[in-house]
N, C-alpha and C positions, 0 to 999 in steps of 0.2 A: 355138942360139937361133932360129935364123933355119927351121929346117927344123919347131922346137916351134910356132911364130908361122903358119908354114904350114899348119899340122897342121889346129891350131884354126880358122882364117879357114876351110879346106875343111870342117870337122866343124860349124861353125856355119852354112853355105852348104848344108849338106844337111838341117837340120833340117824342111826343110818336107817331105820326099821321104816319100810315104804308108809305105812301109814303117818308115821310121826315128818316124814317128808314130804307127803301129800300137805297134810296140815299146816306144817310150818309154808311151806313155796306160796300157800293161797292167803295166810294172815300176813306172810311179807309182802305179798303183792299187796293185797289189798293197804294197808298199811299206806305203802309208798305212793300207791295212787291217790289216796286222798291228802298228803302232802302236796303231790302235784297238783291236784286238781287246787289245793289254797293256795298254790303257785300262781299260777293261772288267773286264780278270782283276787287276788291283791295286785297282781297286773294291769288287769281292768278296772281295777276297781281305781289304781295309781292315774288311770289314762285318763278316766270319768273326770277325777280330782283335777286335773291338769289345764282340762277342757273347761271345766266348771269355772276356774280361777284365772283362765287366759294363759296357762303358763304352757306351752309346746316345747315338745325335744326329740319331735321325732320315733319317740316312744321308749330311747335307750335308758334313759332316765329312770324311766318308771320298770322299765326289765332286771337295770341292774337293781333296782331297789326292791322290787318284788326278788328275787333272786335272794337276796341280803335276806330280808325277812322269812324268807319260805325256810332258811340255813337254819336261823333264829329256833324260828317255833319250831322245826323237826329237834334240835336239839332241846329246846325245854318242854316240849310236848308229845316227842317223841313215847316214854313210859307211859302216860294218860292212853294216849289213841291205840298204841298196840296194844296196852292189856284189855279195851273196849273190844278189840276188831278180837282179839285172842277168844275172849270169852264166847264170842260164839263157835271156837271149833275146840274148844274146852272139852268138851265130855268128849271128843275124839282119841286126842292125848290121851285124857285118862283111861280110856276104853283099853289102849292100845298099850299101856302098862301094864293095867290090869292083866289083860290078855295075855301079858308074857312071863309076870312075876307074881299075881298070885289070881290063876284061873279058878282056883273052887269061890273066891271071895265077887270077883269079877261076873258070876251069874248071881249073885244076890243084889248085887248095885239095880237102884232105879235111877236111869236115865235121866235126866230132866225136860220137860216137853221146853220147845222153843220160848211159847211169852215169859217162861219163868228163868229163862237163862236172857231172855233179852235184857230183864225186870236187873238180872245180877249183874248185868255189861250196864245198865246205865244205872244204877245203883254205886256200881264200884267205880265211875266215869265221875260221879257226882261225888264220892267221895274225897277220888283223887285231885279233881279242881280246889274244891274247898279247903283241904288239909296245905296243899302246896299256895294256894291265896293267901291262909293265913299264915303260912309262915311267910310270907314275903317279904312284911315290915319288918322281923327280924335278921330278916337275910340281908336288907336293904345297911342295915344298923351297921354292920359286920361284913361290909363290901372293903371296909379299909384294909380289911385284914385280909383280901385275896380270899384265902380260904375257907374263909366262915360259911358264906353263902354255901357253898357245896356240900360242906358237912351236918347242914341244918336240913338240904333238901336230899341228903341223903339218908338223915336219918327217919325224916317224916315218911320218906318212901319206901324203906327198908320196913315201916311198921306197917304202911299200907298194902306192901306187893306180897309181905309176908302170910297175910291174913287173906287175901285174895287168891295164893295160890296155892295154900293150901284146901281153901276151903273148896274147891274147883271139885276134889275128891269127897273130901269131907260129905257136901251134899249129897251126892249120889249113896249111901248110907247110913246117912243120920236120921232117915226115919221121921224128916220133919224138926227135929231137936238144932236145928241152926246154932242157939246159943252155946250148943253144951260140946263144941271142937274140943278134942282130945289132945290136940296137936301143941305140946308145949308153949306159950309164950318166948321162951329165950330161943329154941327153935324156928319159931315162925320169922322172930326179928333178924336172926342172923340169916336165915334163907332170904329172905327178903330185901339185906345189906349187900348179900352177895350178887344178887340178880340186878341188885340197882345199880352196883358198880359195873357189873358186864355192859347196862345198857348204857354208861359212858363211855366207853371203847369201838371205834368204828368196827363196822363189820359183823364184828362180834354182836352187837345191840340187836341184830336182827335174828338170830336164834335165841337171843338169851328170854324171851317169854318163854317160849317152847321147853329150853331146859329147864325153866322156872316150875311152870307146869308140871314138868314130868319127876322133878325130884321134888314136890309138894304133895304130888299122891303117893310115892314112899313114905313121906314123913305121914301122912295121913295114916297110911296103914300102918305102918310101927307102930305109932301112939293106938292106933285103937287093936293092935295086937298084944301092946303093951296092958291095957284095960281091958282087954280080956282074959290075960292070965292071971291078974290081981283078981278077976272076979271069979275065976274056975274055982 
């Protein structure tokens, strides 16, 4: 608890740092435009439909309905797509952490070349769909209850964004050893609980990858400073 609570205080405390601004302004763009752009293509797509089946409205029809839907998926697909669009300015974050909290460590990191960070954004893209798919039926189950559904997709995402963001550092150090994250399990899940609830919160949702990111390469390095003084 005490090392997740750290995490954050420091990843919130860097927010202003040009580089971590750079980064965040371009995953939020990018981000919202491709929102927009499925704005747009379920529009057309509404119009197509419309034409196809004889049904005309002038096209308000199909705007407010594409409009409705486009609200929809940003909010249930909102976590998926940004941590995809995130993953490619991932090694920047963490560059830009490193850089400021622990420089002698920060020139031993190996970078990741691009296919291999593409391979991790659709890897962890492909994760994320499948894991919130399948809990669907159970969310579906547990719609009477109001609250179920949220706390089933919040826990699957708290395990998913957990391990996702911390491993963002992790890699850049492990040497190839993927399996072998130093990074606590009860750590990763509660980093991961926290970042999934920020991205329910308007506004907020749109830095909370970033700070997700950047208190996941603390915990990163704790735990493997943590293993290395067990090992000294």
């Amino acid at each position: 608890m005490k090392a997740v609570l750290s995490s954050l205080a420091k990843a919130f405390g860097q927010l202003a740092d040009p580089a971590i601004v750079r980064v965040a302004t371009k995953s939020i763009a990018i981000t919202i435009a491709l929102f927009v752009m499925m704005g747009i293509a379920l529009y057309y797509g509404l119009v197509w439909a419309g034409s196809a089946y004889g049904w005309s409205s002038a096209g308000w029809a199909e705007a407010i309905a594409a409009v409705l839907l486009a609200i929809i998926g940003f909010w249930f697909l909102f976590r998926i797509v940004a941590l995809a669009v995130l993953q490619f300015f991932a090694d920047k974050i963490v560059a830009a952490v490193e850089a400021r909290h622990y420089p002698d460590l920060a020139e031993k990191a190996q970078p990741l070349p691009l296919p291999q960070d593409l391979a991790n954004s659709v890897r962890g893209m492909g994760r994320a769909l499948g894991f919130n798919l399948a809990a669907l039926p159970f969310a579906l189950v547990l719609l009477f209850t109001a609250i179920g559904p949220a706390v089933i997709f919040l826990a699957v995402n708290a395990v998913l964004l957990g391990r996702e963001l911390t491993d963002m550092a992790w890699l850049r150090h492990c040497e190839g050893e993927r399996h072998a994250s130093p990074v606590p399990r009860n750590e990763r899940i509660l980093l991961g609980g926290v970042i999934a609830t920020m991205m329910l919160v308007p506004v907020l949702n749109l830095v909370a990858p970033v700070v997700g990111a950047a208190a996941g390469t603390h915990l990163a390095h704790h735990a493997m400073q943590r293993n290395r003084s067990a090992n000294a």
